[in-house]
VEXDREN-2710 file (C-alpha; in Angstrom, 1 decimal):
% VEXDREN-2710
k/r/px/py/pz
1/UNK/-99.6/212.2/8.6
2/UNK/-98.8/208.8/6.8
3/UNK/-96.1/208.3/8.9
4/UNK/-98.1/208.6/12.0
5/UNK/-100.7/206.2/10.7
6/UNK/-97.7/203.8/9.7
7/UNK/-96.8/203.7/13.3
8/UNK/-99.8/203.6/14.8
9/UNK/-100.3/200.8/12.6
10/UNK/-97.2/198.8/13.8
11/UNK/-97.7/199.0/17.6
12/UNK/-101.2/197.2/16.8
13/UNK/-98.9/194.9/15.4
14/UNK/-96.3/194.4/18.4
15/UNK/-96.7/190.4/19.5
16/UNK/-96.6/190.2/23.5
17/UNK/-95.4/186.9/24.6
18/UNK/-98.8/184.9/25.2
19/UNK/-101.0/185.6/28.6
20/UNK/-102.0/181.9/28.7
21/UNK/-98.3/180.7/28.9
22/UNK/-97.6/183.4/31.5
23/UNK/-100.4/182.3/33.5
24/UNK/-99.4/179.2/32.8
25/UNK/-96.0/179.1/34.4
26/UNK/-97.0/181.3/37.3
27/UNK/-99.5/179.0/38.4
28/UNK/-96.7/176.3/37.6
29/UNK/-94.2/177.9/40.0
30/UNK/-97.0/178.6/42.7
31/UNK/-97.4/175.0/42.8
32/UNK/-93.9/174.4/42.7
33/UNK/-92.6/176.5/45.7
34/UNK/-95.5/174.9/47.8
35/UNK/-94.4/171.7/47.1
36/UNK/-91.0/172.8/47.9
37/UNK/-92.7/174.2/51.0
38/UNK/-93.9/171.4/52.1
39/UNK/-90.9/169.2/51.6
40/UNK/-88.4/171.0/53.6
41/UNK/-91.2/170.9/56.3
42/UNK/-90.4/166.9/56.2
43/UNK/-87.0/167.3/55.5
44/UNK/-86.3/169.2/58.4
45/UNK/-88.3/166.6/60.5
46/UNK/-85.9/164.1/59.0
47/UNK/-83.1/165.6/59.7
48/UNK/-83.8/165.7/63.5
49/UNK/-84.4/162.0/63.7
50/UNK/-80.8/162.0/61.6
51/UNK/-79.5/164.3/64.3
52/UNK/-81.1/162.1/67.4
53/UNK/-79.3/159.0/66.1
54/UNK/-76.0/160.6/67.9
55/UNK/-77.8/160.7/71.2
56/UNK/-80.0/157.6/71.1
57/UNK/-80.3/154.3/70.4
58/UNK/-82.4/153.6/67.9
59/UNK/-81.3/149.6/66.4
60/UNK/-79.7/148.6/63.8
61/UNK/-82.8/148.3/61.2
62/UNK/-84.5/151.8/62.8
63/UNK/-81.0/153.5/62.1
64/UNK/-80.2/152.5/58.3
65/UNK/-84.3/152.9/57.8
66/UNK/-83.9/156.4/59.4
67/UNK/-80.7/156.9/57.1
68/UNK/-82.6/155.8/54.2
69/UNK/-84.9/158.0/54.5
70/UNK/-83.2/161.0/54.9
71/UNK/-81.3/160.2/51.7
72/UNK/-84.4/159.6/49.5
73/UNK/-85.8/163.0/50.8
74/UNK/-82.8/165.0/49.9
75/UNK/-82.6/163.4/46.7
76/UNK/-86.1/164.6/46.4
77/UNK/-85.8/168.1/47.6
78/UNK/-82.6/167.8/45.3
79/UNK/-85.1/167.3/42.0
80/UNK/-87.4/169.2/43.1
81/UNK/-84.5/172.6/43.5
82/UNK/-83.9/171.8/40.0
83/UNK/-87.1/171.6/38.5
84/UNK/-87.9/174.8/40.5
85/UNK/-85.3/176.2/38.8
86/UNK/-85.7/175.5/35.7
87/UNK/-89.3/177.4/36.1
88/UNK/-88.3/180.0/37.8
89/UNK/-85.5/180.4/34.4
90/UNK/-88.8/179.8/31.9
91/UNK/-90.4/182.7/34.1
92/UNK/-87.8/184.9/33.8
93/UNK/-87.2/185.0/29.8
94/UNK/-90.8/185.0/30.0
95/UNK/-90.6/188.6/31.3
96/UNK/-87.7/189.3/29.7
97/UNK/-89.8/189.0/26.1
98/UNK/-92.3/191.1/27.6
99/UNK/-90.1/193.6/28.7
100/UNK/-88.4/193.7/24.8
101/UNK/-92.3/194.0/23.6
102/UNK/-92.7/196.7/26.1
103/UNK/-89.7/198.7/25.6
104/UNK/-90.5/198.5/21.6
105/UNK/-94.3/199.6/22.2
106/UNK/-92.5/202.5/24.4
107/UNK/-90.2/203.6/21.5
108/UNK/-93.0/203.8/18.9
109/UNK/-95.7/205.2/21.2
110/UNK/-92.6/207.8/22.1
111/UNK/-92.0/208.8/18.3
112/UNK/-95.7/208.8/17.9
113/UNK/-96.1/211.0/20.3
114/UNK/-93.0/213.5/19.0
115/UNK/-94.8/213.3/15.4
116/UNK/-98.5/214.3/17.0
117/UNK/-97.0/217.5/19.1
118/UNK/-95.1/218.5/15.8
119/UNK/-98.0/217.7/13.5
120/UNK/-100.0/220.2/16.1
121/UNK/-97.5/222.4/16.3
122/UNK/-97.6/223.1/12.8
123/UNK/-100.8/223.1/11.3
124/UNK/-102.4/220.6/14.1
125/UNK/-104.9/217.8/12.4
126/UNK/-108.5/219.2/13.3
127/UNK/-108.2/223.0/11.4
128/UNK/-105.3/225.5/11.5
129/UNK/-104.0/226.9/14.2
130/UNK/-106.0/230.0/14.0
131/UNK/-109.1/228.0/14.0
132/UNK/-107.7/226.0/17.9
133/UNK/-106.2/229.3/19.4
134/UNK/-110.0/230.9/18.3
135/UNK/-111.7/228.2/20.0
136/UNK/-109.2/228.1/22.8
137/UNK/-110.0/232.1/23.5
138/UNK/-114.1/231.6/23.1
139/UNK/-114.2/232.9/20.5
140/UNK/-115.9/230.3/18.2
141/UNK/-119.4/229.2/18.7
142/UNK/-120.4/227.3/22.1
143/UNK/-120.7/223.8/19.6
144/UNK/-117.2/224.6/18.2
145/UNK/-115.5/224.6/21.1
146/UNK/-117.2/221.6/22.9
147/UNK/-115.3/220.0/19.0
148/UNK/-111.8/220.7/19.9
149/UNK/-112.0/219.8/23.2
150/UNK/-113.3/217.0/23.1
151/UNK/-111.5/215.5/20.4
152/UNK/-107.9/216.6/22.5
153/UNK/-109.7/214.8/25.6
154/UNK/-111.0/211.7/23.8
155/UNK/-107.8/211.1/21.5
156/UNK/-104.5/213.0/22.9
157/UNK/-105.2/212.0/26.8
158/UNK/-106.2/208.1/25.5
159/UNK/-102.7/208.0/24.0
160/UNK/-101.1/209.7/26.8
161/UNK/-102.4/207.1/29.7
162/UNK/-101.8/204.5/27.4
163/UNK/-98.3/205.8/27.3
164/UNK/-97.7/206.5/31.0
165/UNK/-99.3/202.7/31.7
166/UNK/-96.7/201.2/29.6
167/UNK/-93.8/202.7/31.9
168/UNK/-96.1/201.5/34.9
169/UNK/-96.0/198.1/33.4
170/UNK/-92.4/198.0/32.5
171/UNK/-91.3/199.2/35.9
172/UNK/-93.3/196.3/38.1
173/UNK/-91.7/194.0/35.0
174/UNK/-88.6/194.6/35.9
175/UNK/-89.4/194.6/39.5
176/UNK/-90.6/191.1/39.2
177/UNK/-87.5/190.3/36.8
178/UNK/-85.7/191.5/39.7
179/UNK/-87.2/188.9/42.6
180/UNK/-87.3/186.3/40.0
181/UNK/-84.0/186.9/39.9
182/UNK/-83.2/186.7/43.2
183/UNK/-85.0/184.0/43.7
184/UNK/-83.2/182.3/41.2
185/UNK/-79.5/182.5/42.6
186/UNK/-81.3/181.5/46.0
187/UNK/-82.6/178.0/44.4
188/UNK/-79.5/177.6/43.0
189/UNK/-77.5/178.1/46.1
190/UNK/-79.8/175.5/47.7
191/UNK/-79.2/173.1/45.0
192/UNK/-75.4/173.5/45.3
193/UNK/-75.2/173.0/48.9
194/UNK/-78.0/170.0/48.8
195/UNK/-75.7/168.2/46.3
196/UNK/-72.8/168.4/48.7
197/UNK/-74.7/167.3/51.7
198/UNK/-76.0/163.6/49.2
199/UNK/-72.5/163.2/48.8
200/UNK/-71.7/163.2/52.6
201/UNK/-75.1/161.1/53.3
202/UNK/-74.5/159.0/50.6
203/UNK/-71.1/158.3/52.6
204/UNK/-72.0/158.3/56.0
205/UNK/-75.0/155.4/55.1
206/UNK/-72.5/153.6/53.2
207/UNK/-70.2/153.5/55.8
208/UNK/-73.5/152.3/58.2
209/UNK/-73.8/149.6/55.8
210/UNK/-69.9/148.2/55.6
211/UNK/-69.7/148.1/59.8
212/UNK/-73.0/146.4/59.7
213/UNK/-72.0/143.8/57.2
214/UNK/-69.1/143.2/59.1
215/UNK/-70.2/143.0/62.2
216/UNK/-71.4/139.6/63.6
217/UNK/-72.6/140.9/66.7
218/UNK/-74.2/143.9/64.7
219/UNK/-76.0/140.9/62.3
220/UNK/-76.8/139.1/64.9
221/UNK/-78.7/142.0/66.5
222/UNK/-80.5/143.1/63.0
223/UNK/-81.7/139.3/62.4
224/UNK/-83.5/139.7/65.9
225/UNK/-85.0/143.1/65.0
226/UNK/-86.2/141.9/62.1
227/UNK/-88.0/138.4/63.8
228/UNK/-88.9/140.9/66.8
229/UNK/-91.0/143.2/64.1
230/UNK/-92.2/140.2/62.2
231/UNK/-93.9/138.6/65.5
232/UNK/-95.5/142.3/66.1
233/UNK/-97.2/141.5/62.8
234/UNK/-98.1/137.8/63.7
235/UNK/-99.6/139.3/66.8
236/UNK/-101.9/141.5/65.5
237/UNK/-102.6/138.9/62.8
238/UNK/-104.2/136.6/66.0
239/UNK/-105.6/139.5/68.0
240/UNK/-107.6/139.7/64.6
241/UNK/-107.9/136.3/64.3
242/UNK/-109.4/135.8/68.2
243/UNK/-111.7/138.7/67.8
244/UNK/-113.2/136.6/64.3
245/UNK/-113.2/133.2/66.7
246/UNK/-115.2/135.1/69.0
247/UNK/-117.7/136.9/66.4
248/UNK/-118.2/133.1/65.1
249/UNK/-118.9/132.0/68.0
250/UNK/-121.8/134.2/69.0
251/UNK/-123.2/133.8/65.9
252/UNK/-123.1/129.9/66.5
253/UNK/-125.2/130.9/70.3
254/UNK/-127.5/133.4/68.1
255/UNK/-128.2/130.6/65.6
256/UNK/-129.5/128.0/68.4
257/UNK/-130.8/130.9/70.1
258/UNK/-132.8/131.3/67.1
259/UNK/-134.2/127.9/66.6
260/UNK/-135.7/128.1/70.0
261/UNK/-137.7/131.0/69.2
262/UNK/-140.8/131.0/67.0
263/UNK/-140.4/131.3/63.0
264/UNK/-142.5/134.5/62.6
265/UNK/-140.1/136.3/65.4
266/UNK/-137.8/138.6/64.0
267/UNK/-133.7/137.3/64.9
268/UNK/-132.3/138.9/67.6
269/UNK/-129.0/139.2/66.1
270/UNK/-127.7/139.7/62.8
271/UNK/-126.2/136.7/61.7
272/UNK/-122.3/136.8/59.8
273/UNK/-121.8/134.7/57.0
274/UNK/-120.6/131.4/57.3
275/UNK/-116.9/131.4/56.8
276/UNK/-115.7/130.2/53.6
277/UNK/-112.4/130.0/51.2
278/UNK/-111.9/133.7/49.7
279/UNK/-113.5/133.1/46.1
280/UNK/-113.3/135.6/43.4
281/UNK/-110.7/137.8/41.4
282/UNK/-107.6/138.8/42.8
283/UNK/-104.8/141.3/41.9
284/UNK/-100.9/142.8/42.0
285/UNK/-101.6/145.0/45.2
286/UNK/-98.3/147.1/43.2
287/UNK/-96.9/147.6/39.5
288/UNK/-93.5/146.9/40.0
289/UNK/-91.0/143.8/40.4
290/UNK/-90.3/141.9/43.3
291/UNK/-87.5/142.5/45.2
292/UNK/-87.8/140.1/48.1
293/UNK/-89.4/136.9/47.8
294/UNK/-91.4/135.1/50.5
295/UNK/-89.3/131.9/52.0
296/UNK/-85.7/132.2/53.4
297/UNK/-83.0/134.5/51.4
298/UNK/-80.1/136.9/51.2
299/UNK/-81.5/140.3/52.9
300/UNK/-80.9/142.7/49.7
301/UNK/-79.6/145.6/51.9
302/UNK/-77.5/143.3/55.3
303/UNK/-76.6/140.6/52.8
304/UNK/-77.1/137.9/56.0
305/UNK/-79.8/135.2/55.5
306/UNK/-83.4/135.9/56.9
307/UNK/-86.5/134.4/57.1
308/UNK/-89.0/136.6/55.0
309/UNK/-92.5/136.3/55.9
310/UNK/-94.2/138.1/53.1
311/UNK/-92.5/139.6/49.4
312/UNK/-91.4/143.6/48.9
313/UNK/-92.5/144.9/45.3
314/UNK/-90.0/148.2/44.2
315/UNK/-92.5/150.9/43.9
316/UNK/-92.4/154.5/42.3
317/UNK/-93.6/157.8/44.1
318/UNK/-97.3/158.5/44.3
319/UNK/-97.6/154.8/42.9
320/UNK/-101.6/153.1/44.3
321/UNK/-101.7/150.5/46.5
322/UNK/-104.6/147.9/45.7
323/UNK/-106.2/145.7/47.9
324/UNK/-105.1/142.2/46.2
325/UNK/-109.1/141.0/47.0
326/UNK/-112.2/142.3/48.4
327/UNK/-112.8/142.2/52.0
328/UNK/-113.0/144.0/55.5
329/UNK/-109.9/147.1/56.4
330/UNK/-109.5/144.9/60.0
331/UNK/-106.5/147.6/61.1
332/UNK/-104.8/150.9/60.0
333/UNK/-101.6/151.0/62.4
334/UNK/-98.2/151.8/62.3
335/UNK/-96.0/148.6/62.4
336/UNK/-92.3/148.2/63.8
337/UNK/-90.1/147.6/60.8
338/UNK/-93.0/148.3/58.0
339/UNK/-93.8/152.2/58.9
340/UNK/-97.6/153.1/58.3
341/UNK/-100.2/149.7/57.7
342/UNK/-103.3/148.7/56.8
343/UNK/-104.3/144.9/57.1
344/UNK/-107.2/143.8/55.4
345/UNK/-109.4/140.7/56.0
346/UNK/-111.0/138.7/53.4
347/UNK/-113.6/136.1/53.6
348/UNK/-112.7/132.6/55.5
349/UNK/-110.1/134.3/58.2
350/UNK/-107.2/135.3/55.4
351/UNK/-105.3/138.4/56.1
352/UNK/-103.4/140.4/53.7
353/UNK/-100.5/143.0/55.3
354/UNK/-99.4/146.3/53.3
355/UNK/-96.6/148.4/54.9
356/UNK/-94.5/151.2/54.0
357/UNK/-97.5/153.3/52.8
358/UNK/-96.7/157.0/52.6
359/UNK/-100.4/157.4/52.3
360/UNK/-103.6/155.9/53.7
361/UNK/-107.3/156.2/52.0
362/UNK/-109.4/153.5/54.0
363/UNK/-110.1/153.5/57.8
364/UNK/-111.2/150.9/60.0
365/UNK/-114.1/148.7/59.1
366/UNK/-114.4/150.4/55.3
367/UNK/-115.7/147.5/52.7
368/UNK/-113.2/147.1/49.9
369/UNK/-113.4/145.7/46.7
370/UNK/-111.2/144.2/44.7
371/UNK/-108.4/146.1/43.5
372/UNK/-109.4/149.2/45.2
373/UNK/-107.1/152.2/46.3
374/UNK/-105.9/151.2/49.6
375/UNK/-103.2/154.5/49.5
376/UNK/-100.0/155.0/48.5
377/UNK/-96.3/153.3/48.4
378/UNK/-93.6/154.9/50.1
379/UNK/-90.0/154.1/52.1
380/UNK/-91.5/155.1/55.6
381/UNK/-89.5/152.4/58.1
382/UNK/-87.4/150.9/54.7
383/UNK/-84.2/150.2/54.3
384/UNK/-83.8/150.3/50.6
385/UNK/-86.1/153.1/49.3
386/UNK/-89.9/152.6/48.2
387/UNK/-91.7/149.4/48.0
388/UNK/-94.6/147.9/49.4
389/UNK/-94.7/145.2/52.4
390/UNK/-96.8/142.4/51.3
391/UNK/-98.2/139.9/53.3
392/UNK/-100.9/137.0/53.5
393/UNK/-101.4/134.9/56.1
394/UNK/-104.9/132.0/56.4
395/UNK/-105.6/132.1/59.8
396/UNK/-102.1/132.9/62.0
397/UNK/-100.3/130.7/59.4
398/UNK/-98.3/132.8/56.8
399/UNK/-98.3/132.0/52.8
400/UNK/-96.6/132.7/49.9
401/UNK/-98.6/135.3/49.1
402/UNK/-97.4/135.2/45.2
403/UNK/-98.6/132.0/45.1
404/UNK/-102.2/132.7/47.0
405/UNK/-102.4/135.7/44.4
406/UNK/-102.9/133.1/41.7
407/UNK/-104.9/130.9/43.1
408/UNK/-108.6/130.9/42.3
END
């Protein structure tokens, strides 16, 4: 009978690797394979523009951008294979440890359960065995037998479906072991044949790159993509720009308008302020370092000499662009060249440009304040990964905007 306590004593005992940090990396992996998901949902888009280069002519800047792209996507999905992987691996010992705890609980619920039927078979634990076979026949008192019974219901059954859940429990285990498993070698033959395919993309834009740079004609044809896409910008800049003009210029008629009409009349119109120089605190619309200053210089990807109308700031994933002062969101818009856009205008007729957002929190006519989440950076329509597009112009006339950042 010791012995059988002893035991019972040491599956109480048995340490189960911890619920939370199963739970834990389950919901981890969840969250995993949906952003996996969701990422070869945009890889495979990608891919097509990739595969539509071969038929179509897309420019020289819309082709390396496309390539670009592509390559920072599959690096992506790359990363992402392996940080998959090494959850679904974390999952997998996981149930591996349980499975040990499991198959130890089994063996000492299974000796437990010899020692019980012998201990019963012998003498049994609740009288001799005249006394059970008596009460089995009815031949004990009515409150005798209602005793034995219940005790071989209440005690004998409890450890027998506690048994017989065990081998339930270890059977879906190693089911699960099984898919996770499965899954496993899947992930990694994913990884193996993503990491082969960078290498080949990691050529082929390369390759883009050298004809380009060699090219005169090629260069020649880049430089006017990249003034085409920069007057696109300058043109919105003056529709925005014309549509102020003319909102000023009602609200010079409303004013005389006003004068005519007698001082306890309510105005007709509501009057905009007066324009005046932006005033107030600025900021860095992106943490990061510029890459491309404002001016003439060495394109960092063509290596021929351009005429940059704003400055590119090297970004990280998921990094927030800020609106660099308060103001107006005048347009949200996709721009040739600069991929998803917001422009933003700020008191006196100054404009500020961000492109290459991957993300976009404000609409049209929000109120911004300084420094406030505009979205997020990303490489959409870049040539040389993520980075932000920034750009100021006062009036249609561009700045540096580094330098208008600083001024007070």
């Amino acid at each position: 009978m010791r012995r059988l306590f002893v035991l019972f004593v040491l599956l109480s005992l048995v340490a189960a690797p911890s619920f939370a940090t199963r739970k834990s990396t389950s919901s981890q992996l969840a969250k995993q394979r949906a952003e996996l998901k969701k990422l070869e949902s945009n890889l495979a888009k990608q891919r097509q523009k990739v595969k539509l280069l071969e038929s179509e002519e897309k420019g020289v800047l819309n082709t390396i951008a496309i390539l670009d792209e592509n390559l920072n996507r599959t690096k992506e999905y790359v990363q992402l294979l392996a940080k998959n992987e090494s959850t679904v691996k974390t999952s997998l010992s996981e149930i591996n440890r349980t499975l040990d705890s499991l198959d130890r609980e089994i063996a000492l619920r299974n000796e437990a359960m010899r020692l019980r039927i012998r201990e019963l078979y012998i003498h049994g634990d609740m009288g001799t065995v005249e006394e059970i076979l008596a009460a089995l026949r009815g031949e004990t008192s009515p409150d005798g037998q209602i005793y034995y019974v219940n005790r071989l219901l209440s005690e004998d059954r409890e450890k027998v479906e506690k048994l017989s859940w065990l081998l339930r429990e270890r059977s879906l285990k190693k089911r699960e072991a099984s898919n996770r498993l499965s899954e496993l070698h899947t992930l990694q033959s994913k990884k193996a044949a993503e990491e082969e395919g960078l290498k080949t993309q990691i050529q082929t834009q390369g390759s883009v790159l050298a004809t380009v740079q060699k090219s005169k004609n090629l260069q020649r044809r880049a430089i006017q993509e990249i003034e085409r896409n920069q007057k696109t910008i300058l043109s919105l800049i003056r529709q925005l720009e014309k549509k102020r003009a003319s909102e000023i210029a009602q609200a010079k008629k409303a004013k005389q308008k006003k004068k005519k009409l007698d001082k306890s009349s309510k105005p007709l119109v509501k009057l905009p302020k007066e324009p005046v120089k932006p005033i107030g605190p600025k900021c860095m619309p992106l943490d990061g370092s510029v890459i491309s200053e404002y001016g003439m210089h060495e394109h960092p990807v063509l290596h021929i000499m351009t005429r940059n109308l704003g400055v590119e700031i090297r970004g990280k994933k998921g990094a927030k662009i800020k609106s660099a002062a308060a103001g107006t969101v005048a347009m949200v818009t996709e721009i040739d060249g600069r991929g998803p856009s917001v422009i933003v205008e700020h008191e006196g007729g100054v404009y500020s440009v961000y492109g290459h957002m991957s993300a976009i929190r404000v609409k049209e006519g929000d109120k911004v304040k300084n420094c406030q989440d505009l979205g997020t950076v990303g490489d959409i329509g870049s040539l040389n990964g993520i980075k932000l597009y920034f750009q100021v112009s006062e009036g249609t006339e561009t700045v540096d905007p580094l330098r208008w950042l600083r001024t007070k």
